[in-house]
N, C-alpha and C positions, 0 to 999 in steps of 0.2 A: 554627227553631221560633218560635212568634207570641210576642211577650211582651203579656200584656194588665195591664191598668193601669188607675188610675181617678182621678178626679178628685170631690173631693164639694163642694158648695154650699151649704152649712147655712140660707142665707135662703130658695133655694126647694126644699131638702127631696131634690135631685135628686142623682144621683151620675152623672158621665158614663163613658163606660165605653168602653176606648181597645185598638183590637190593632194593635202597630205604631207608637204614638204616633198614629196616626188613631180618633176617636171613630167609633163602631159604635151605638153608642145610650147614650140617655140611659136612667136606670132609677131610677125612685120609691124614694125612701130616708124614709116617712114616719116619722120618728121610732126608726128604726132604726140602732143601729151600724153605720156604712158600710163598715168590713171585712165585718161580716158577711152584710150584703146583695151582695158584692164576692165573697165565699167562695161564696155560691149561686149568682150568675151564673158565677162560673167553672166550679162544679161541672157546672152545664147544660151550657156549652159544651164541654165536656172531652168530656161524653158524646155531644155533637153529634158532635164530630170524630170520636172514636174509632168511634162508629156508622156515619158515612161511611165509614171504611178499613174495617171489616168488612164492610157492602155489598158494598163494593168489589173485595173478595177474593172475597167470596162469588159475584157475579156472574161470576167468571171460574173458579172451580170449576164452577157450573152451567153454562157456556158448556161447558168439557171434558164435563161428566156425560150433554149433551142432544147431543152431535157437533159445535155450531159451532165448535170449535178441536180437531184433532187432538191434540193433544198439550198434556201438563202442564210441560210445560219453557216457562218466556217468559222471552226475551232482554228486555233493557233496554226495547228503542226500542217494542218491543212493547207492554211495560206502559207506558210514559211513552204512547203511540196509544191502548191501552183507557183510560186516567187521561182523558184527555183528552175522549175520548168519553163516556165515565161522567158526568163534571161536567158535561157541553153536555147530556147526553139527561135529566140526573136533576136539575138545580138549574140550569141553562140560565145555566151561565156560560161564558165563549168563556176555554178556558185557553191560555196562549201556544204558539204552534211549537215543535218541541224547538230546531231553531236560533235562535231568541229567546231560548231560556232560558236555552241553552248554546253553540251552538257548531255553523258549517256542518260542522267538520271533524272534534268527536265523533259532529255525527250521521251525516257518511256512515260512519265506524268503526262504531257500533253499527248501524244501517242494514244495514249487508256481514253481521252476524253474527244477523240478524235473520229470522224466518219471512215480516215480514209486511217487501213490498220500497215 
């Protein structure tokens, strides 16, 4: 899970705002308590994510509901191929290989037990 963090700057008012210990953006803290301009960016982002994973799911109910996937059963390697696809087609970022991420020899294991070969 991300841990996000912040960094504040009281001479120029800014608070930097960190997932991972890498800065993500800087965010205007005019004269505001920097937790709680820190509370509202987290809040945002919380909900950012969590709206993605629900997309997310949702796009693969709809895919069963209109015929492109016969079946409501997905194997791992499956969902980790739509996840993948989802992020490149909806937010156009290139997520890794599952054997990048994991492993040639979980993925030919999940692969064997999977719809999609």
């Amino acid at each position: 899970m991300d841990e996000l963090s912040y960094k504040h700057t009281p001479d120029d008012g800014l608070i930097e705002i960190m997932v991972n210990g890498k800065i993500i953006t800087t965010w205007v803290c005019d004269g505001v308590d920097p937790k709680a301009e820190f509370a509202e960016f987290t809040t945002i982002y919380n909900l950012g994510k969590s709206s993605a994973v629900m997309e997310f799911v949702n796009t693969q109910i709809g895919a069963f509901e209109t015929g492109f996937v016969n079946t409501s059963e997905v194997s791992l390697y499956s969902l980790y191929r739509f996840a993948q696809l989802h992020v490149k087609d909806n937010y156009k970022v290139d997520a890794p290989m599952f054997s990048d991420q994991w492993s040639e020899d979980l993925e030919a294991e999940v692969r064997s037990k999977s719809e999609i070969k």
